[in-house]
ChimeraX commands (.cxc) that place a marker at each C-alpha (Angstrom):
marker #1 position -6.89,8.38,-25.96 radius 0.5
marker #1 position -6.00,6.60,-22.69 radius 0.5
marker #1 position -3.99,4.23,-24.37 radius 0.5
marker #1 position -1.69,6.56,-26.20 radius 0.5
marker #1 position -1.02,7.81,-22.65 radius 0.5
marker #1 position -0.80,5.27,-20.95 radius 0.5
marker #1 position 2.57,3.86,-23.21 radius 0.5
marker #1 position 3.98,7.30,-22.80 radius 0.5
marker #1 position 2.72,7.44,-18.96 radius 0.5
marker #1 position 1.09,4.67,-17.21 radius 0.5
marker #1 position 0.29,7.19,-14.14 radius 0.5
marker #1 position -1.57,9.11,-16.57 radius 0.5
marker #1 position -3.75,6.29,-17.44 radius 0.5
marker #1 position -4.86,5.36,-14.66 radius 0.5
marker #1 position -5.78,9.07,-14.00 radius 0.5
marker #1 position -7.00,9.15,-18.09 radius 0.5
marker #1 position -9.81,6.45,-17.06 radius 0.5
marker #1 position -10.98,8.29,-14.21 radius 0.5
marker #1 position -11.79,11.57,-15.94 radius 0.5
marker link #1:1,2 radius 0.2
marker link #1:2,3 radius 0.2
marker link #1:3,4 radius 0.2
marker link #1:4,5 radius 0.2
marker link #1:5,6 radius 0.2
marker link #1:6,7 radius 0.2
marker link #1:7,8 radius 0.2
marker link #1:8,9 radius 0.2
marker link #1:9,10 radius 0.2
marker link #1:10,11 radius 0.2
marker link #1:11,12 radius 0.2
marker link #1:12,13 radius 0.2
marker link #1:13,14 radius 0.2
marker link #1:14,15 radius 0.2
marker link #1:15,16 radius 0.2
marker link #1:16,17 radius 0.2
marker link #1:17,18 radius 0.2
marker link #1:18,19 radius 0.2
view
């Protein structure tokens, strides 16, 4: 889940959406 990531990372979101 992007969203789970992106509290714990917001870089990884970003990169989460993507792929």
């Amino acid at each position: 889940m992007p969203v789970m990531k992106g509290l714990l990372a917001p870089q990884n979101t970003f990169l989460d959406t993507i792929a």
